[in-house]
Phi, psi and omega in degrees: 000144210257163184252126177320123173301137194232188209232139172322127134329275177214180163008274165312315186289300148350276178335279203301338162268346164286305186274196253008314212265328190298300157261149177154246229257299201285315178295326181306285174321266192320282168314299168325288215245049169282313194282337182292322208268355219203007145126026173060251194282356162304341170255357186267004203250289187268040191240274222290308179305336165263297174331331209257341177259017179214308192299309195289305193277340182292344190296298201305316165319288166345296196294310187296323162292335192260019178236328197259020186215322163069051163201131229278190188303298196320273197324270215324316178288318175316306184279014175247308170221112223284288188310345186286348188294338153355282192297299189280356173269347174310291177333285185315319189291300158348307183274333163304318160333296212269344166288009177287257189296325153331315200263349161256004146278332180279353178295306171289329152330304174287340200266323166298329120028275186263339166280336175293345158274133194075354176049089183261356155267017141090188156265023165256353204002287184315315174282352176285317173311286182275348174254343186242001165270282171283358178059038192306128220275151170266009187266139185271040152259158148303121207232089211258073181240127186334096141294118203267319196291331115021259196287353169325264170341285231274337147309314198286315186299325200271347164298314196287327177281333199297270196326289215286301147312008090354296189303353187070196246224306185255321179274353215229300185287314221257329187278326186283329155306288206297341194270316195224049124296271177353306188282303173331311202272331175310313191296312196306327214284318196290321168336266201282349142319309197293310191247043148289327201275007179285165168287157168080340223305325189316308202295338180278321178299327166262352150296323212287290229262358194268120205278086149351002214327022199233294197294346153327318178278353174287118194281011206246354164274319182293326181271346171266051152257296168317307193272332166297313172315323190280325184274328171312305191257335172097051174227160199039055154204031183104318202300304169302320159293316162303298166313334170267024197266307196301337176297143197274163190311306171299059222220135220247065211295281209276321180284012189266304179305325208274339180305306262249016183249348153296304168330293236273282158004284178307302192305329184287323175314296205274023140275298128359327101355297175269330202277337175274026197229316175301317170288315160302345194262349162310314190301303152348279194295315197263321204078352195253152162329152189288307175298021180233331165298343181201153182212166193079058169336300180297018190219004192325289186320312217299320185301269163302008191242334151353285188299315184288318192296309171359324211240016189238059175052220187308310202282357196286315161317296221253002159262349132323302182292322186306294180302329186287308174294016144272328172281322177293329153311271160343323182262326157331297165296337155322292209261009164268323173288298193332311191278325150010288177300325143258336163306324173279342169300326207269317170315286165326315189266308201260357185070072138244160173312135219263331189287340174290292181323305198288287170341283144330282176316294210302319200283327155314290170334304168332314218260329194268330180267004157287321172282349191258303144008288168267051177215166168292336152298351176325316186250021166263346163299305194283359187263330198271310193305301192306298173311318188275339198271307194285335185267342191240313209282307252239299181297294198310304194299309184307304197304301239279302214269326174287327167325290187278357159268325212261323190267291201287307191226073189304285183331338183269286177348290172279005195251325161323289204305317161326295190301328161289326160292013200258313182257358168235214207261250182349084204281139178282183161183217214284342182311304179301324162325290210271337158299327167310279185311319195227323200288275184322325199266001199250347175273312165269338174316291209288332170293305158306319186303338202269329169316285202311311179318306199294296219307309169324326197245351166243352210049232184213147160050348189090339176326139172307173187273328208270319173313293190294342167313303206318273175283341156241336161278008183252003171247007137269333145325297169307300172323316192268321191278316142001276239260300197281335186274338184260000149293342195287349165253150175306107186314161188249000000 
């Protein structure tokens, strides 16, 4: 017997858990070094320009299909279109990934913790980070040999999230946002004063916001703007249709959307603030170019903001310890919304009961990403992964889902807007229309074809070719081969 679906407290508990799943891990991490890798202000142009012709309407789409159905994608897509149910086991499988490697990212996150006392990275970061910390093997193969200071955490990660998803929807998502979202955007905030005030901070600050006009032109900016976007607000892989599934019928859909896609957008700015006011006062110090102080984009956080707490005296152990375990919280909710997403698909098709779904899902998971995880290969994983789900698995689902309201079944397309516009303050009409139709799906088509074109003919990263079968063209597979078998059962 299945457990009553069940709902926000109000509103407010929605907002605050839509910014919980938006910020955390993906603004901190992700973003500083998306904009380090793609030309500092030269990505904040084609940033902004993907929210507003993508992130908002694709935000709105979300809510409107997962509220006007009160069921996670499959149902949700299903009850829209039968054959469509596909397109929402895409989601589910997508989102089974990135809580895969995600969860070996809050691994470091939580283990920075305990280094902040005493700053146990040294006056090097960068080399504690990859050699005496994740011990990162240099043979450019794949290589799964046992980091045991590793497997701890990263267990520890998968209790804690297990407990909280236990926890349901109001004692377990929505009560753990209100309690440390607050302590985070405080700390945070304190944070990056500190590194305006630095010497060079200035010089980093004008790498983040003085605009490449050159590097504009490279369409390999344009498309981690789109995929950051997507993955940044939780829209086009499930997560914003489920959660807005959760919503009682009268629910104010769009001014609800636009707090919770500004928010998430300012905050990634003021991450993006500090972490280039740090690099700047690093560049400082060393005498050397900003682009030359620190490499290894993805490891971006783990590095500058090391260095900046370093510099802040007496107080530095203990706003450390503060900031990482606010950070390490925050991704914590992130990745709760993530696993969310099958666990209520899995409620839906099949009845089971959300402590079974939770089991299953969460505990599986568990096991295959602690082995892939705890090893010397972690963060070439998490490099390889993170790239193909976002640029291909994340973009391909979102055009599929825009397509298909927007091209194929124009009558749905309109039968949304009606449900939305019936219950909020921001009414949609043709602007939304048209963005649907033509600005996003013709922006991405094209970003995908020139990605999928560079990986064919260049690969990725310097990664051997047989890594990128493995692990990036095998997780879109697993993503497709998903999306078809587990549409082929049969409801309960």
């Amino acid at each position: 017997m299945t457990d009553k679906r069940e709902n926000w407290s109000a509103r407010s508990g929605f907002i605050i858990a839509a910014i919980g799943s938006a910020v955390g891990l993906g603004n901190i991490w992700r973003f500083p070094y998306i904009a380090y890798e793609n030309g500092g202000g030269a990505f904040l142009i084609p940033y902004l320009i993907a929210l507003l012709t993508a992130g908002l309407p694709l935000l709105f789409l979300d809510y409107a299909v997962g509220h006007r159905s009160h069921g996670a994608p499959p149902k949700a897509y299903k009850n829209l279109w039968k054959p469509a149910e596909t397109l929402g086991w895409w989601h589910v499988s997508v989102c089974l990934i990135i809580g895969l490697y995600y969860a070996g990212v809050l691994t470091w996150a939580g283990s920075y913790i305990f280094f902040s006392i005493g700053q146990v990275w040294g006056n090097d970061p960068q080399h504690f980070f990859f050699n005496d910390y994740l011990q990162t093997s240099e043979s450019s193969h794949f290589e799964l040999d046992f980091v045991s200071h590793l497997f701890w955490p990263i267990l520890a990660i998968w209790l804690a999230v297990m407990v909280i998803l236990y926890g349901g929807v109001k004692k377990g998502v929505e009560l753990s946002n209100r309690i440390f979202m607050p302590l985070l955007v405080v700390l945070f905030t304190i944070l990056v004063i500190q590194a305006v005030r630095l010497p060079g901070a200035v010089d980093g600050l004008n790498a983040f916001f003085t605009p490449n006009w050159e590097a504009m032109k490279d369409y390999k900016v344009w498309l981690a703007a789109y995929g950051h976007i997507f993955f940044s607000l939780s829209v086009g892989f499930g997560i914003m249709v489920t959660y807005s599934s959760y919503l009682k019928p009268k629910t104010d859909l769009t001014g609800s959307g636009m707090i919770v896609g500004f928010a998430n957008s300012s905050f990634e700015l003021l991450a993006g603030i500090g972490v280039f006011a740090a690099l700047g006062f690093m560049s400082h110090a060393a005498g050397k170019p900003i682009d030359e102080v620190v490499s290894g984009g993805i490891a971006l956080a783990f590095i500058a903001f090391p260095k900046l707490i370093s510099s802040l005296g007496a107080g530095a152990d203990l706003f450390g310890l503060l900031f990482f375990t606010s950070l390490f919280v925050a991704g914590i909710t992130s990745m709760v919304s993530i696993l969310e997403v099958p666990i209520a698909a899995l409620q839906d098709k099949l009845k089971w009961g959300r402590r079974k779904a939770v089991t299953i899902v969460a505990g599986g998971s568990a096991i295959i990403s602690i082995t892939f995880f705890s090893s010397t290969s972690a963060i070439k994983l998490v490099d390889i992964i993170d790239h193909f789900i976002n640029n291909i698995g994340i973009v391909s689902s979102a055009l599929v889902s825009i397509i298909m309201v927007s091209w194929f079944r124009r009558s749905l397309m309109r039968e949304l807007e009606i449900h939305i516009n019936h219950i909020s303050t921001i009414k949609l009409g043709r602007i939304w229309e048209l963005t649907l139709t033509i600005v996003t799906p013709t922006i991405l088509i094209t970003t995908l074809f020139l990605t999928l074109n560079s990986i064919f003919h260049e690969g990725y990263g310097g990664y051997t070719q047989s890594m990128l079968y493995i692990f990036g063209w095998g997780c879109i597979v697993f993503c497709a081969l998903g999306a078809l078998l587990f549409s082929r059962l049969k409801d309960r």
